[in-house]
C-alpha positions, 0 to 999 in steps of 0.5 A: 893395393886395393886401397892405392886402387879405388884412390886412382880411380877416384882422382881419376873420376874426378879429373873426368868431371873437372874437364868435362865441367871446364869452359875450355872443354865445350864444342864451340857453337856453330856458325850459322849458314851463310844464306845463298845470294845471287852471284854478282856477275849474275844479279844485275841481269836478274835484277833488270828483268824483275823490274820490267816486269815489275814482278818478282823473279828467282836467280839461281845460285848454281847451274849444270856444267857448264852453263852459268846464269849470266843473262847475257853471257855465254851460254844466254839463249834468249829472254822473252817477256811477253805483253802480259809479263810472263817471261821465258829465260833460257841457257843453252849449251849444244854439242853437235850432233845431238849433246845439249845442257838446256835450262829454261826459267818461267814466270807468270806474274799475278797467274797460278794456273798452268798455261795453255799450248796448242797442240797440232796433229795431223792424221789421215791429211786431217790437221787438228788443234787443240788447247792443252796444258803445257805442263803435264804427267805430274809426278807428286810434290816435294820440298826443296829449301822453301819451294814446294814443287811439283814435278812434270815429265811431259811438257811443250814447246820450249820445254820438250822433252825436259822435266819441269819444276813448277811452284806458286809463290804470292799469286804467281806461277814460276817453273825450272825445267832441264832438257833430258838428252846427251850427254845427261840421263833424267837421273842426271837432270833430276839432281841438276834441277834439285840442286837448282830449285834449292839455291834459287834467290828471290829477286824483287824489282826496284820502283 
């Protein structure tokens, strides 16, 4: 019995390494990531402001419900590029009273410094104003995909109340920021925009 024992084990053994040894037995290799690519219904929007302003611009690949990043579309509110070629573009979703999804996307071409707001306080019937940055209260860096972006909490105008991604990238400054209101909580916009900022696509303009 011993003898019939030790044989098994050895025929056993030897199966093992036949099969571990055989091509059919290996994992298939992994198929690559598809690399992200700016939706067709989107692209051309995107496309076209890169041109006018002949610079670079980022198309997102995913947006917070349920806006869409079709320039033009339903949830557009507005793009604006002004004589130095720094753009604004902003997605818009309100429920009244009070429930917004509000995206707005930055870009400074040729520009990496942080951009100035007038700031407007009046106290004791003294009205005062000031220059101020318009992205402020940093809260560290971090990597998503290729960006590495800093986070600011206290920004202005168009971007109050939101959290701002702001990143350079060739010499100039871009920025993606989410509104922090209802039906949303700054958990909630945080994940959005790292979501966001990792899927955005560079767009370059066509001479």
């Amino acid at each position: 019995m011993q003898r019939l024992g030790a044989a098994l084990l050895a025929i056993g053994i030897a199966l093992v390494a036949a099969g571990c040894s055989g091509g059919e037995s290996k994992p298939a290799a992994a198929s690559p990531p598809t690399p992200a690519s700016c939706p067709a219904a989107w692209k051309d929007g995107w496309q076209r402001l890169a041109n006018r302003i002949h610079a670079p611009v980022y198309c997102p690949t995913s947006m917070p419900s349920p806006l869409d990043g079709k320039i033009g579309g339903d949830w557009d509110n507005g793009v604006s590029v002004d004589p130095d070629r720094s753009y604004l573009v902003s997605f818009l979703w309100h429920e009244p009273p009070s429930q917004d999804v509000h995206v707005n996307f930055r870009g400074y071409p040729g520009r990496t410094a942080v951009p100035r707001c007038i700031d407007v306080r009046t106290i004791a019937g003294r009205t005062r104003r000031r220059s101020i940055p318009c992205f402020s209260d940093p809260r560290g860096a971090r990597r998503l995909g290729k960006l590495l972006v800093t986070v600011y909490t206290v920004n202005r105008d168009a971007d109050q109340w939101h959290v701002l991604y702001a990143w350079r990238e060739r010499g100039s400054l871009y920025a993606v920021s989410e509104h922090v209101a209802k039906p949303l909580t700054y958990r909630r916009v945080v994940e959005n925009l790292d979501r966001l900022v990792e899927g955005l696509v560079r767009i370059d303009p066509r001479t």
